[in-house]
N, C-alpha and C positions, 0 to 999 in steps of 0.2 A: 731683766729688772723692770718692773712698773714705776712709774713716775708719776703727779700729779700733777695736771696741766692746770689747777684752776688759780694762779697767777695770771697765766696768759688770756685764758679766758675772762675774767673780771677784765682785764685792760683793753682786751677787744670790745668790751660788752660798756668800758669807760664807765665800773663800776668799782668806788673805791673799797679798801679793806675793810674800813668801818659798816659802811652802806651794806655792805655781803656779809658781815659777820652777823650786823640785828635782821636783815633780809632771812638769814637762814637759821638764824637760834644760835650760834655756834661762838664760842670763847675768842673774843680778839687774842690771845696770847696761843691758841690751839692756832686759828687761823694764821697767824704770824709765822706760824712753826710749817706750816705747808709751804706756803710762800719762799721761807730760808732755805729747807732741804726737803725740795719734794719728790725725792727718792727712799729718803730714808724716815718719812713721817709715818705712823699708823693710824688709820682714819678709820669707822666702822663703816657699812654701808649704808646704814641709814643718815649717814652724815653728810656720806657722800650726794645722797639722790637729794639733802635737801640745799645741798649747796648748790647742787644742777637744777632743782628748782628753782632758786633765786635766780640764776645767772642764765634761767630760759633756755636753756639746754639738754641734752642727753646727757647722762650721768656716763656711758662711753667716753664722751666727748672732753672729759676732766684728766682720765687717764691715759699712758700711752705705755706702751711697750717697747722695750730695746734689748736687744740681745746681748746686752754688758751684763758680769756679775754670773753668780750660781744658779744652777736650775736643779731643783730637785729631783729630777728623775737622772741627770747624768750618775748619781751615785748610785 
């Protein structure tokens, strides 16, 4: 399962929700919805690289991997 790390990151970075949502173009109520379940949000990649822009990071660095949940190839 992929998850969205950029809750944790804004908080490291002690960048609020608002500040990162006009920082990167992106909908306070989209942004809200990553924050609530960032396992289960769909984000495009260019959303992604511009929210790792605001937050001065690798766009890697948003995401993370766990081996919980379906993997497409076990089928």
């Amino acid at each position: 399962m992929i998850c969205l790390k950029i809750k944790e990151m804004a908080a490291e970075k002690r960048v609020s929700l608002s500040k990162l949502s006009r920082r990167a173009d992106v909908d306070p109520s989209h942004l809200r919805k990553m924050y609530r379940a960032p396992c289960s949000v769909n984000i495009t990649l260019e959303t992604l690289n511009r929210l790792a822009w605001a937050l001065g990071c690798d766009a890697c660095e948003l995401i993370e991997y766990t081996a919980d949940g379906p993997r497409a190839y076990d089928e």
